[in-house]
KEKE-3310 file (N, C-alpha, C; in steps of 0.2 Angstrom, whole numbers, plus 5000, padded with zeros to 4 digits):
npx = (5141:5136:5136:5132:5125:5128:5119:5122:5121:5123:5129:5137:5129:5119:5107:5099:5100:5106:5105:5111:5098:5095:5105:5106:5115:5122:5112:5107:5098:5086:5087:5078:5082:5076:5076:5064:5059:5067:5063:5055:5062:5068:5081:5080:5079:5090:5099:5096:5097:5112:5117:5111:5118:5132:5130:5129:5139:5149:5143:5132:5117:5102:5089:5072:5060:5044:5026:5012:5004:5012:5016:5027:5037:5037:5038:5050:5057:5052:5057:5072:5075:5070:5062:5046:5046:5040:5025:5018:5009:5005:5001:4994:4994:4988:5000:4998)
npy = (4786:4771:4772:4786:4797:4815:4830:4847:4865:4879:4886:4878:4870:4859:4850:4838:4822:4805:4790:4776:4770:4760:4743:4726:4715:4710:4722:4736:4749:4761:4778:4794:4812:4828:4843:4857:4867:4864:4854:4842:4846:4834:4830:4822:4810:4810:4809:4796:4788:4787:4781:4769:4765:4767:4757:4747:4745:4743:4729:4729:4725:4737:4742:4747:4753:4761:4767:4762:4772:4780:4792:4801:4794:4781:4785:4789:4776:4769:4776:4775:4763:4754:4738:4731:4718:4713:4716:4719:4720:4731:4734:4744:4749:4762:4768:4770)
npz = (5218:5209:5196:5185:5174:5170:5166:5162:5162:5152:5161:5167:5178:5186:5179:5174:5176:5176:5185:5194:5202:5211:5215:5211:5213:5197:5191:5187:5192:5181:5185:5183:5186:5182:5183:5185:5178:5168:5159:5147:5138:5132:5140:5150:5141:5134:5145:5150:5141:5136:5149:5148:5139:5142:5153:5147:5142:5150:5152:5162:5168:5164:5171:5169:5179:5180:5183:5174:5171:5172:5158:5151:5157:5153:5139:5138:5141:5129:5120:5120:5115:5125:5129:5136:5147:5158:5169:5183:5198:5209:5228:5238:5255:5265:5279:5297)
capx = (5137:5143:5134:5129:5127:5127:5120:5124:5119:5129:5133:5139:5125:5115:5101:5097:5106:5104:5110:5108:5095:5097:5110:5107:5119:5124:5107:5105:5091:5088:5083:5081:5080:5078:5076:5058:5064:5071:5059:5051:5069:5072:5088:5082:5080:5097:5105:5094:5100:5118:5117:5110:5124:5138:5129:5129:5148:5153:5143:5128:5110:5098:5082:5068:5055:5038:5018:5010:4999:5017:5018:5033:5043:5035:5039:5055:5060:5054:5061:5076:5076:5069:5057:5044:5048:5035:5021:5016:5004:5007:4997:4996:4990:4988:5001:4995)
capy = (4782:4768:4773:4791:4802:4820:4835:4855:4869:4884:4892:4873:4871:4851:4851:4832:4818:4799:4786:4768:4770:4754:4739:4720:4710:4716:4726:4741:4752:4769:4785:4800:4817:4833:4850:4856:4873:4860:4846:4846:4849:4829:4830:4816:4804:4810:4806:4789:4785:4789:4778:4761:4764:4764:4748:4739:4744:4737:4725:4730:4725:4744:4740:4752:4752:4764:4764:4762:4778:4788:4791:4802:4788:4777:4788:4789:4769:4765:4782:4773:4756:4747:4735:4728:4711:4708:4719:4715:4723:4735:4735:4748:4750:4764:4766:4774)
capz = (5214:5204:5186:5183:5169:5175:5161:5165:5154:5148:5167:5173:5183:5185:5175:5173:5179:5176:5190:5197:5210:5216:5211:5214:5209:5191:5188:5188:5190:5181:5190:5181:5189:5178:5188:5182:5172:5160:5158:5141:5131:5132:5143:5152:5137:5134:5150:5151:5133:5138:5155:5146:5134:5148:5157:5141:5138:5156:5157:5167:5165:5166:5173:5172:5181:5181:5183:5166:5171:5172:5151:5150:5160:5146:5133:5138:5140:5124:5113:5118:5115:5130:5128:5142:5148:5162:5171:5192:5202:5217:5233:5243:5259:5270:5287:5303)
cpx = (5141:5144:5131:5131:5123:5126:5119:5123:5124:5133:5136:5136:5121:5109:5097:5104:5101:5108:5106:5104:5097:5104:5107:5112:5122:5117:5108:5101:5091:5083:5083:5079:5081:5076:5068:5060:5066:5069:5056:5055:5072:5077:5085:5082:5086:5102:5104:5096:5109:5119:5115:5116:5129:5135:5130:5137:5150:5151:5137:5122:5106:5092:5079:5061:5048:5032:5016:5004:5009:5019:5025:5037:5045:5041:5047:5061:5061:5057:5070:5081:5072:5062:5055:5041:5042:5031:5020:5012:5005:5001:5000:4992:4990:4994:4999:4998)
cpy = (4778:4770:4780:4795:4810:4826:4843:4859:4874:4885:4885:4869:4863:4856:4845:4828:4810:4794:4779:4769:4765:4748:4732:4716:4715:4721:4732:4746:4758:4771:4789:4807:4825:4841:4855:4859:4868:4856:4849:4846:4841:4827:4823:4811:4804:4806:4799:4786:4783:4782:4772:4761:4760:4757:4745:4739:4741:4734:4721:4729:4731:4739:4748:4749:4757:4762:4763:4768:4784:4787:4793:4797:4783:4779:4786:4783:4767:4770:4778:4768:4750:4745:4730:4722:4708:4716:4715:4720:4726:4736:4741:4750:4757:4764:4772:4774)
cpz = (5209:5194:5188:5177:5169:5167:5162:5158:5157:5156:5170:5177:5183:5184:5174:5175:5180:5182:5193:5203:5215:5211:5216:5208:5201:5187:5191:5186:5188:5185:5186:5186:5186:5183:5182:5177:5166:5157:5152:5134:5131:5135:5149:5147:5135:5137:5151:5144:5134:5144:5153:5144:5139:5151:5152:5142:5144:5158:5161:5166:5167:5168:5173:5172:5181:5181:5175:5166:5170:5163:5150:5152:5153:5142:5131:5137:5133:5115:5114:5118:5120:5129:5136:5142:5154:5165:5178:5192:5209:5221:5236:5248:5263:5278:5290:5308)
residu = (UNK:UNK:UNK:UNK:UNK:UNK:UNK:UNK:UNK:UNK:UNK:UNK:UNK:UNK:UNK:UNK:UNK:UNK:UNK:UNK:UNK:UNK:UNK:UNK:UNK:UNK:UNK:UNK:UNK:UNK:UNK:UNK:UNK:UNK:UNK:UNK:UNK:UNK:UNK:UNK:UNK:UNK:UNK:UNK:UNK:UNK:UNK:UNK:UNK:UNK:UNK:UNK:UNK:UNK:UNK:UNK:UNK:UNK:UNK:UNK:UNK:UNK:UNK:UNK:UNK:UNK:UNK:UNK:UNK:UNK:UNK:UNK:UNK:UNK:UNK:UNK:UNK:UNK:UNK:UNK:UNK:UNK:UNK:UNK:UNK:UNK:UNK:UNK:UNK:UNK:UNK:UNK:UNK:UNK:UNK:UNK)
# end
């Protein structure tokens, strides 16, 4: 991956971890992924605070993307710093 920020507790172990899901051109998208046991103690707004920083420092535009029904996602963009630029609309169909 080209951008992650990876956080382990006392034994070493991945605990949360931030990373570009995706990348167009110089955007890049965050992911976070906290391991449940852990969710609750902040470590992803850590790892996604940590992870704008580095894209700002080389460069990189973060993009985040979530539902406006997912709040901790929310919570999480605008605890640190991000501000929302546009809103669209998802279909979704059914495949069979």
């Amino acid at each position: 991956m080209e951008n992650v920020v990876e956080l382990k507790n006392a034994t070493n172990k991945f605990v949360s971890l931030c990373f570009s899901g995706f990348v167009a051109e110089n955007v890049h998208g965050v992911d976070i992924e906290t391991l449940e046991d852990h969710r609750g103690n902040k470590l992803g707004q850590i790892a996604a605070h940590r992870f704008v920083k580095e894209c700002v420092r080389k460069g990189m535009i973060p993009y985040w993307d979530c539902e406006e029904t997912n709040k901790p996602s929310n919570a999480i963009a605008e605890n640190i710093g991000l501000e929302k630029s546009f809103e669209y609309m998802v279909y979704i169909s059914p495949v069979e």
